[in-house]
C-alpha positions in Angstrom: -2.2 -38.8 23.8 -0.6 -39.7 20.9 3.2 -40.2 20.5 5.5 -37.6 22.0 8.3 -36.0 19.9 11.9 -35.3 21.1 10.7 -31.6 22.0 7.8 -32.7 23.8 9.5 -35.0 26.1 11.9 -32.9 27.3 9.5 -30.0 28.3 7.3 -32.7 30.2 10.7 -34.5 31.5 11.2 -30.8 32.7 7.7 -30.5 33.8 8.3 -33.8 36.4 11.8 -32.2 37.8 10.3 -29.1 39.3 7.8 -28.4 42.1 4.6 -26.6 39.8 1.2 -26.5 39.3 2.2 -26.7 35.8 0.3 -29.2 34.0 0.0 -30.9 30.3 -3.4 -30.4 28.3 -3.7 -32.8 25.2 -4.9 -31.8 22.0 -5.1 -27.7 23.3 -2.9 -26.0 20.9 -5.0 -26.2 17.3 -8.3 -24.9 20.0 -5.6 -22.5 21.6 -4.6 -20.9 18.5 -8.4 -20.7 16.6 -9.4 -18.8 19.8 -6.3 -16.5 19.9 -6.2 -15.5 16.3 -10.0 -14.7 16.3 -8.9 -12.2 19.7 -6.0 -10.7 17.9 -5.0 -8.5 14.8 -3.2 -11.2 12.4 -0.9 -10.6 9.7 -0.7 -14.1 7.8 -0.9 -16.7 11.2 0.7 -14.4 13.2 -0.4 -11.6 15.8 0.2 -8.1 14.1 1.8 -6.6 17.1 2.3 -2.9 15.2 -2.2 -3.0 15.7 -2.1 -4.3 19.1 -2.9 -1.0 21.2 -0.1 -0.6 24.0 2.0 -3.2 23.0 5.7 -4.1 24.5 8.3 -5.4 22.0 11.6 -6.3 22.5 14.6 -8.2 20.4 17.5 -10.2 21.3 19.4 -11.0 18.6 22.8 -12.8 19.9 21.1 -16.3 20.0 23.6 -17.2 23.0 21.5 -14.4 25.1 18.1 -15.1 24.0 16.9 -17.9 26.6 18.1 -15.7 29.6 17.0 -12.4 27.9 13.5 -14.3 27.2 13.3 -15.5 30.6 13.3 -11.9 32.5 11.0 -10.3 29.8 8.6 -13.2 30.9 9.1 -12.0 34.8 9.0 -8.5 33.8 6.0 -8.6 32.0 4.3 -10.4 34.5 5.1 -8.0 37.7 4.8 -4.8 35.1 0.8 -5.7 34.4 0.1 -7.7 37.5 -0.7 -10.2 35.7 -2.8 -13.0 37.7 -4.6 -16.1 37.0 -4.3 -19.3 35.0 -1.2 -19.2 32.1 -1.6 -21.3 29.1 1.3 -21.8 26.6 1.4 -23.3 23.9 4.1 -23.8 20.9 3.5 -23.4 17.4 5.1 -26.2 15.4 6.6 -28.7 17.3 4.5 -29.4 20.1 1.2 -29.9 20.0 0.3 -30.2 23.7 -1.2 -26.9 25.8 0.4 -26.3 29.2 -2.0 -24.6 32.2 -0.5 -23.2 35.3 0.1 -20.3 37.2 3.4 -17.6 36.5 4.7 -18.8 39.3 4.7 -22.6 38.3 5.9 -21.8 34.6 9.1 -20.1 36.2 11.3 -23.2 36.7 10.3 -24.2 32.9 10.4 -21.5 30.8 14.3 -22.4 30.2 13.5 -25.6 29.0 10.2 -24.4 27.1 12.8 -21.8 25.3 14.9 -24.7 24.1 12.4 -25.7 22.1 13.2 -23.7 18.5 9.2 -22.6 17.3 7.2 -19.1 18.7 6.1 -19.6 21.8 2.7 -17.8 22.9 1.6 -17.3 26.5 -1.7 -16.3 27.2 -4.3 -15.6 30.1 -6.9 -17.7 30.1 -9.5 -16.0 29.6 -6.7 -14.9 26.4 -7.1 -11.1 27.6 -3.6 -11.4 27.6 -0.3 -12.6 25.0 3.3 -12.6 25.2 5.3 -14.2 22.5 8.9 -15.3 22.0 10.0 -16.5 18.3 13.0 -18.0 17.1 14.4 -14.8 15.6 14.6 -13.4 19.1 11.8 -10.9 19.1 9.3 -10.9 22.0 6.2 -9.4 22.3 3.1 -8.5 24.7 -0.1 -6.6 24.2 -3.5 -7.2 25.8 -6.7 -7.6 23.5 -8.9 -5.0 22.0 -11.5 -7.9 21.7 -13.8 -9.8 24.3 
């Protein structure tokens, strides 16, 4: 794996401090991203949530309240759909490293992972499934319309 930035560090540093099945993938995010924007509707490099059928958006806007707010969408979401399997996540700009795991395991991180200040996408595996968090506080979930 090539060099790790300041970001990167301190999710893996996070990563090592908690009991998860949580684990690094180098190189996934530039295969992650192809995949996912071929799955979803895309305005620009982004996922159009407006043309995602049944999608569930929220916004936070008091930047103080956003990592707490971010984490219970994250656990909502999750026990709203049932949502089972493998998790990947993956940033989009300052890390460039994919993280696989269960919900479970991601549930110590996701404070740390929320530190970091890009859009952060979760996804199913099989990518069936998204939920996003950007920096301006919005977060987003939808399934896809696309096999």
């Amino acid at each position: 794996m090539q060099t790790m930035n300041y970001y990167e560090e301190e999710i893996l540093n996070a990563l090592e401090g908690v009991e998860s099945d949580v684990v690094c993938v180098e190189g996934g995010a530039d295969e992650i991203f192809s995949r996912m924007l071929e799955r979803y509707p895309v305005s620009g490099s982004k996922i159009d949530w407006a043309r995602v059928e049944g999608s569930v958006e929220e916004v936070e806007s008091n930047l103080d309240l956003q990592s707490q707010r971010f984490e219970r969408f994250f656990r909502d979401v999750i026990s709203r759909f049932g949502l089972k399997g493998e998790v990947v996540y993956v940033g989009d700009s300052l890390t460039d490293f994919s993280l696989c795991g269960s919900s479970d395991g991601f549930g110590g991180l996701v404070g740390a992972i929320f530190e970091v200040p890009q859009h952060h996408y979760f996804l199913g595996r099989d990518l069936g499934w998204c939920m996003c968090f950007s920096m301006e506080g919005c977060m987003s979930f939808g399934f896809s319309g696309r096999s």
